[in-house]
KEKE-3310 file (N, C-alpha, C; in steps of 0.2 Angstrom, whole numbers, plus 5000, padded with zeros to 4 digits):
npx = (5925:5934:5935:5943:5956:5954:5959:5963:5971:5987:5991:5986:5998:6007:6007:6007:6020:6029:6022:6025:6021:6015:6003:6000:5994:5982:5974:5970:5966:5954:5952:5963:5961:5949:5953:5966:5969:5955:5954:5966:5966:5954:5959:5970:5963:5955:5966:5972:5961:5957:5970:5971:5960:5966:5978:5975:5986:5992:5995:5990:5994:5988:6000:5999:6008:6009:6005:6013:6030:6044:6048:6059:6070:6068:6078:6078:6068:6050:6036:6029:6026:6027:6023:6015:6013:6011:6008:6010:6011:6013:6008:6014:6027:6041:6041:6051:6053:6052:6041:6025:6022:6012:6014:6010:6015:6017:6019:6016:6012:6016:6021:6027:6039:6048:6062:6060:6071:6087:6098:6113:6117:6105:6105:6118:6114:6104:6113:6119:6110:6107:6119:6119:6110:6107:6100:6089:6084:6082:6074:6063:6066:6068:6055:6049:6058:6054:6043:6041:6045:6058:6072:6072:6081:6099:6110:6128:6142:6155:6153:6149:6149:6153:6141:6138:6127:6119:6107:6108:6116:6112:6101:6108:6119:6117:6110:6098:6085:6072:6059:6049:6038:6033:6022:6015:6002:5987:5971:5968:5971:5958:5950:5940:5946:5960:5963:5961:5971:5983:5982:5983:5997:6005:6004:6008:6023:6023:6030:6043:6040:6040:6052:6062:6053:6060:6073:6073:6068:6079:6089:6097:6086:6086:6089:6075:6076:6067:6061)
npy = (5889:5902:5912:5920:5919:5914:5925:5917:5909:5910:5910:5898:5891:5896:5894:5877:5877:5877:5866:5855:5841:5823:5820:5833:5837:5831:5831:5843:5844:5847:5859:5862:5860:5868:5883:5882:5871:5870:5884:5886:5875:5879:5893:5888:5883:5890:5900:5894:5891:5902:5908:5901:5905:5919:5917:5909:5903:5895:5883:5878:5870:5862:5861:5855:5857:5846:5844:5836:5834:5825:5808:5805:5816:5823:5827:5831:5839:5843:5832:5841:5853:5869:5879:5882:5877:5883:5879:5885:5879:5877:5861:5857:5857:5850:5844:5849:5863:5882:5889:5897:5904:5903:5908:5902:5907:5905:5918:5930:5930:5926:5928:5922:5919:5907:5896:5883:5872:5875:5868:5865:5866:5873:5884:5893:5891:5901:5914:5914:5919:5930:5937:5936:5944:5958:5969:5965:5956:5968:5972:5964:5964:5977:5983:5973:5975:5989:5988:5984:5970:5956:5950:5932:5916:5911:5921:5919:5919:5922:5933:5927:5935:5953:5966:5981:5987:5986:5979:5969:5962:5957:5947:5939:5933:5922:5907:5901:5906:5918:5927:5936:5940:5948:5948:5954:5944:5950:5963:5961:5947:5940:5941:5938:5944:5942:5933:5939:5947:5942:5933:5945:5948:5939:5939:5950:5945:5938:5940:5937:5922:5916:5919:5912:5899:5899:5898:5887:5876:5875:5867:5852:5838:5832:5813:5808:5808:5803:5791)
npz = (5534:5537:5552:5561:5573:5590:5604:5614:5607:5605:5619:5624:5616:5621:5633:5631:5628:5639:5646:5640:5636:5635:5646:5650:5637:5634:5642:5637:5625:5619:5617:5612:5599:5597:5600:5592:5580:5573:5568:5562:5551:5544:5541:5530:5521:5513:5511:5500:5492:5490:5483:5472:5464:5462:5455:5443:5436:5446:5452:5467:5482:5497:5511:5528:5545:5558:5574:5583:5586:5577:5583:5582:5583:5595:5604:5619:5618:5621:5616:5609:5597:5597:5587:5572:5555:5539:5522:5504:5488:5470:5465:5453:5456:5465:5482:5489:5484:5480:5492:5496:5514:5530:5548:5563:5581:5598:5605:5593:5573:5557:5540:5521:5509:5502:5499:5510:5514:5504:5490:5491:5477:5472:5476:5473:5460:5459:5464:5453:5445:5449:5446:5433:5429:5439:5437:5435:5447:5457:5452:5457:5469:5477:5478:5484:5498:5501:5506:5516:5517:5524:5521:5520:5529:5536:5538:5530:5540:5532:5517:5501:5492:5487:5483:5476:5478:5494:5496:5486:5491:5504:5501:5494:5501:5509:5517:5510:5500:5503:5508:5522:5535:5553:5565:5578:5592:5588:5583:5569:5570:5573:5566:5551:5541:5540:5532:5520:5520:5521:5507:5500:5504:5501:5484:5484:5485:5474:5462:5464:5469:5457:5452:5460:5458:5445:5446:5452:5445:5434:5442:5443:5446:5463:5471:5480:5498:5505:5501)
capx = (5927:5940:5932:5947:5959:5956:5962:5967:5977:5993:5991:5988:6004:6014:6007:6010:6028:6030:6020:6026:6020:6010:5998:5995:5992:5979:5970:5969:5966:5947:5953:5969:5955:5944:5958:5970:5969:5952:5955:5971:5963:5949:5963:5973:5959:5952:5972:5974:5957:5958:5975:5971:5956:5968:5983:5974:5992:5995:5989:5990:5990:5992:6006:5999:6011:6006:6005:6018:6035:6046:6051:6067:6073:6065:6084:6076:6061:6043:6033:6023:6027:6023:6020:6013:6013:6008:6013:6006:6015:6014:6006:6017:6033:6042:6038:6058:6054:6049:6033:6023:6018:6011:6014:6007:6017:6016:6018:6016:6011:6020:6021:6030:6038:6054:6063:6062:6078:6088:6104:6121:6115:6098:6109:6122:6110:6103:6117:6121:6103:6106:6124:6118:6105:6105:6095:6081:6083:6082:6067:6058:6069:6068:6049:6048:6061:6050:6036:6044:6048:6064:6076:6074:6087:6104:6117:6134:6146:6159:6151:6150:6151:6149:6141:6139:6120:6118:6100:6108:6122:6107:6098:6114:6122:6110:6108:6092:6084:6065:6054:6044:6036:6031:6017:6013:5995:5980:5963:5967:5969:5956:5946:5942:5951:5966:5963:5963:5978:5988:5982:5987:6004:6007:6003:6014:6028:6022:6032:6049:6039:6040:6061:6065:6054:6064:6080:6074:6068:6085:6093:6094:6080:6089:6082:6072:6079:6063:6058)
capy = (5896:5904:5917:5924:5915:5916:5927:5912:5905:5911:5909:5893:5890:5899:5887:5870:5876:5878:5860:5851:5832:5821:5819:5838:5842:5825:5835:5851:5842:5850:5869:5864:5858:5875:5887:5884:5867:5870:5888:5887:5873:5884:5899:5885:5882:5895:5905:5891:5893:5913:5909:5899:5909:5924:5915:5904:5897:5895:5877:5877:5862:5866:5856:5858:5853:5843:5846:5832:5832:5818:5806:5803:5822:5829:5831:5832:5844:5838:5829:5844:5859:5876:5882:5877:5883:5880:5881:5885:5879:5874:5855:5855:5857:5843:5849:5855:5870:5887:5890:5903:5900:5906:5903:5905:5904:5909:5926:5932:5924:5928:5927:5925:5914:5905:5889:5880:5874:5875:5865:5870:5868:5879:5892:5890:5894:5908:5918:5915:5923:5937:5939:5934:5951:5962:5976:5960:5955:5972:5977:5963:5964:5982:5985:5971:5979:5995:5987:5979:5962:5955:5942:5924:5911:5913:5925:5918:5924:5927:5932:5923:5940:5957:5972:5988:5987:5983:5975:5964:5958:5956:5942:5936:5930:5918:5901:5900:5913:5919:5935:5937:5948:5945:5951:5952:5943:5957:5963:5957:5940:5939:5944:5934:5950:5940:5930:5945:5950:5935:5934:5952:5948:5933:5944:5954:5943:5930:5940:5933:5918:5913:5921:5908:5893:5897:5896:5877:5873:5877:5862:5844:5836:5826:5810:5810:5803:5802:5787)
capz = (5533:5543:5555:5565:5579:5595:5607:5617:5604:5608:5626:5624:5613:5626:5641:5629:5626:5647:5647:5636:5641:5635:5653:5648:5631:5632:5646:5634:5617:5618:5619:5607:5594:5596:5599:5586:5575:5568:5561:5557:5545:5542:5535:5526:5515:5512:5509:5495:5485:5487:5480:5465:5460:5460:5452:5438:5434:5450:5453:5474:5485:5505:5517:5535:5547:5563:5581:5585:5586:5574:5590:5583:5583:5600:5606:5625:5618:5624:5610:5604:5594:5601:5581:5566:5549:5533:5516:5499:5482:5464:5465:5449:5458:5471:5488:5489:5480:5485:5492:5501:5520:5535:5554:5571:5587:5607:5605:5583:5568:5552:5535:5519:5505:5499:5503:5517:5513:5497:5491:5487:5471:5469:5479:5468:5454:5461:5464:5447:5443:5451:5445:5425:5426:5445:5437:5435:5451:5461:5452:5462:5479:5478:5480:5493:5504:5501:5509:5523:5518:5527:5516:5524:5529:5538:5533:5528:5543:5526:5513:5497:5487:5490:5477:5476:5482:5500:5496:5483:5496:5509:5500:5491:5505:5513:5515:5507:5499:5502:5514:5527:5540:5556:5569:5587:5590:5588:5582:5562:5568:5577:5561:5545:5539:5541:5524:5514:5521:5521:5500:5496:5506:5496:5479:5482:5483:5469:5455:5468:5470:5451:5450:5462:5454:5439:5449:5457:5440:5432:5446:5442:5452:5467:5473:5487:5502:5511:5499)
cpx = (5931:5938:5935:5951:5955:5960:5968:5975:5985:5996:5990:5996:6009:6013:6007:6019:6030:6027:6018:6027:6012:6001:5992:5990:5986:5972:5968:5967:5959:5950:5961:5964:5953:5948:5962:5970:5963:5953:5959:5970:5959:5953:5968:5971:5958:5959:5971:5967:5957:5966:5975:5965:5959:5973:5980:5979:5994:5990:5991:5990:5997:5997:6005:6006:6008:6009:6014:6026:6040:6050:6057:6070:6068:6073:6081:6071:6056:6042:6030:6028:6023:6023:6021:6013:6009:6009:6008:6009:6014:6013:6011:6025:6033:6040:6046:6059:6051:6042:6031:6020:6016:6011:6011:6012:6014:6014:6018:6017:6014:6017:6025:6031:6047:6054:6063:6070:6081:6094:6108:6119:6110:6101:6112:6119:6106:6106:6120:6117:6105:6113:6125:6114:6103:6101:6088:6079:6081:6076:6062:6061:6068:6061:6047:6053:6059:6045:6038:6044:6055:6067:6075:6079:6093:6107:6123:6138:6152:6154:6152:6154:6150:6149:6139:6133:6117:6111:6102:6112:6116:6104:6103:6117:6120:6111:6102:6090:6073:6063:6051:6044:6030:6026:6015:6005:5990:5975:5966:5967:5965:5948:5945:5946:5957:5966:5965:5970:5983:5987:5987:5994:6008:6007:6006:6022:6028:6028:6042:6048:6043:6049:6063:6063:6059:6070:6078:6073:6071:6089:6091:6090:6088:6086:6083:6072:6074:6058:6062)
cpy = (5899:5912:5920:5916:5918:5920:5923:5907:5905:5910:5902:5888:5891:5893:5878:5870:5878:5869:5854:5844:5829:5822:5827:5843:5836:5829:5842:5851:5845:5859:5867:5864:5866:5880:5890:5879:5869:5876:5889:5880:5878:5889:5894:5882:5885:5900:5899:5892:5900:5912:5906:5902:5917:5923:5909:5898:5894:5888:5875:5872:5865:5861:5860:5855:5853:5846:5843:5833:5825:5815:5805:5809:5826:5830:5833:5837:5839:5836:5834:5850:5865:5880:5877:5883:5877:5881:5879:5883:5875:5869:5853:5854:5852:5848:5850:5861:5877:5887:5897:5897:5904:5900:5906:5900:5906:5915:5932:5926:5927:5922:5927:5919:5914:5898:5889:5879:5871:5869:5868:5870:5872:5885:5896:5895:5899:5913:5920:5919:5928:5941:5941:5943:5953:5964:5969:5959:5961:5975:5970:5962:5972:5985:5981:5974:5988:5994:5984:5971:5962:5948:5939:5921:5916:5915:5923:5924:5927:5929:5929:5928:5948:5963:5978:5989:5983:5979:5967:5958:5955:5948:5935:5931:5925:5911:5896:5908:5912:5927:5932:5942:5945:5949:5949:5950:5950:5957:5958:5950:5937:5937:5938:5939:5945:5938:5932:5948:5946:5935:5940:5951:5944:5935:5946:5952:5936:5932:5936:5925:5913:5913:5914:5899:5892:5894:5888:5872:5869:5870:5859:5844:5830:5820:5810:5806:5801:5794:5780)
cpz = (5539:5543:5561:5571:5584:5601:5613:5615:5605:5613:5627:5620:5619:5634:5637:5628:5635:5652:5644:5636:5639:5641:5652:5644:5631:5637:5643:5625:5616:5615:5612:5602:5592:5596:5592:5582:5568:5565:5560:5551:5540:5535:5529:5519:5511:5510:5500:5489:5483:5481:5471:5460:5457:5454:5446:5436:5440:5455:5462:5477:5493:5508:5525:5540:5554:5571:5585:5583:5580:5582:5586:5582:5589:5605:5612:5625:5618:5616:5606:5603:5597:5595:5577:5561:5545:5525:5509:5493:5477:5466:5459:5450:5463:5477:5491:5488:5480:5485:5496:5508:5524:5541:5562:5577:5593:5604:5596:5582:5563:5545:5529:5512:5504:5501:5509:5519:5506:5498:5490:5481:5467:5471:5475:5461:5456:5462:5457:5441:5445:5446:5437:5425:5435:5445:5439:5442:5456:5458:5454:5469:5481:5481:5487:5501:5506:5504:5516:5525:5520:5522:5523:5525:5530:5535:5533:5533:5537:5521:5505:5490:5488:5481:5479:5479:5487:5497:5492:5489:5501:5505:5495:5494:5509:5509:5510:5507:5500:5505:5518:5533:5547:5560:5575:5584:5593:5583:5574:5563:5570:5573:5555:5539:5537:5534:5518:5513:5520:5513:5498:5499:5500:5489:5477:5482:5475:5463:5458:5467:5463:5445:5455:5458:5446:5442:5450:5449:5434:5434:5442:5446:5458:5470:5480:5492:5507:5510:5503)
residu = (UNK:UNK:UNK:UNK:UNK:UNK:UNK:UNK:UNK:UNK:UNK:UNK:UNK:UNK:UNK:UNK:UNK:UNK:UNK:UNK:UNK:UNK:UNK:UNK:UNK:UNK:UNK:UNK:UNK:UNK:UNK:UNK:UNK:UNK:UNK:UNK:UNK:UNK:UNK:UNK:UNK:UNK:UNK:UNK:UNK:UNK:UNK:UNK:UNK:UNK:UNK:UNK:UNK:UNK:UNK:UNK:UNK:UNK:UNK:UNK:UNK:UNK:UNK:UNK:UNK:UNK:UNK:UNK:UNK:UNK:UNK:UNK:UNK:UNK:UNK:UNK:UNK:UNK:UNK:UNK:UNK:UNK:UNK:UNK:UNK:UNK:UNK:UNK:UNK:UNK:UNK:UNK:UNK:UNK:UNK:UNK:UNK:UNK:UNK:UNK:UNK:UNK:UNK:UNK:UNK:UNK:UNK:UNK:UNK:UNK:UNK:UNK:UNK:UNK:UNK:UNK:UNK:UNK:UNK:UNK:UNK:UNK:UNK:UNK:UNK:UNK:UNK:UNK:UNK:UNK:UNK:UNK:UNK:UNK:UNK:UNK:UNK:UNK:UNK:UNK:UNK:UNK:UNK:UNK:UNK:UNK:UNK:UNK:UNK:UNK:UNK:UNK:UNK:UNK:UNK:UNK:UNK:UNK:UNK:UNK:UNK:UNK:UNK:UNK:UNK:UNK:UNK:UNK:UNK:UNK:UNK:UNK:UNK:UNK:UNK:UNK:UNK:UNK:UNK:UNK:UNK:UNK:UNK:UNK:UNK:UNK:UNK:UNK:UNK:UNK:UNK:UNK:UNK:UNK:UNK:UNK:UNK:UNK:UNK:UNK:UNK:UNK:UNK:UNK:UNK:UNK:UNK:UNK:UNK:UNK:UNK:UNK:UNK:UNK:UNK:UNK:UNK:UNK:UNK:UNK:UNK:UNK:UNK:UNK:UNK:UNK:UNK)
# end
């Protein structure tokens, strides 16, 4: 059960991204362990059963991601990652396809949901959700931008389109579409509070969550080049 981070954990993040070497982090694996792996498992479990017993339909299955580096893309960065996240998403969709997630770095953890990354063709068809019915789509961007979620994924230095309603344009134009909200570390994460909070954040974006799986839905499937 997940009973708060430590107040170390970030401090330790910011001295593995300053010591990024094997000799070091092999000397710190006790303190990575107890600081940050075990309860960011701890909250990963625990966000996905809260999440399916709130969402019935909503068949969950978690995606941690590892400490390590992939060696053939450290482009001169040390072997270890200085954040981790985690992602929460339909067991019935490809793991392509939007999800919710949460992450912890050095200095804030954050929260939120969309793709990781879309194609030209899920984008493609998203833009053409939004452009088929706006009012639909504004009455679920409208309340998240009233709450203080931030559209995800880079903005298009041209834009692709523009309309009348800055908020539409805002999530329009983006390489990939999703939210999220970030936070310095403090007392709530220190807390098993955070759980609650991280759930009702998630909540709040699921009726988003369920416009975008329609959108991935919509795509052909592409195969998976990872096979």
């Amino acid at each position: 059960m997940f009973t708060g981070f430590s107040e170390k954990t970030g401090g330790f993040l910011w001295e593995l991204s300053f010591n990024n070497e094997r000799p070091w982090f092999l000397a710190h694996r006790q303190e990575f362990e107890d600081v940050v792996h075990t309860p960011f498992k701890a909250l990963a479990k625990d966000a996905i059963d809260l999440m399916n017993a709130r969402f019935p339909d909503f068949e969950g299955a978690a995606h941690l991601s590892r400490i390590y580096r992939d060696a053939r893309r450290l482009f001169g960065r040390g072997p270890y990652k200085d954040h981790l996240w985690f992602t929460a998403a339909d067991a019935r969709t490809l793991r392509d396809g939007p999800a919710f997630w949460f992450e912890i770095a050095p200095a804030s953890y954050a929260w939120g949901m969309g793709f990781y990354t879309a194609t030209p063709a899920q984008m493609d068809a998203f833009r053409r959700a939004i452009d088929a019915n706006p009012t639909r789509f504004l009455r679920l961007a409208r309340p998240l931008s009233q709450k203080g979620w931030t559209p995800g994924g880079e903005p298009y230095k041209r834009p692709k389109k523009l309309h009348d309603d800055a908020l539409l344009d805002d999530w329009y134009n983006r390489r990939w579409a999703g939210a999220e909200k970030s936070f310095d570390w403090g007392e709530t994460a220190y807390s098993e509070a955070l759980t609650g909070k991280l759930i009702d954040a998630w909540a709040e974006l699921m009726p988003m969550y369920q416009f975008l799986t329609e959108v991935y839905l919509s795509c052909p499937r592409e195969p998976d080049k990872r096979l």
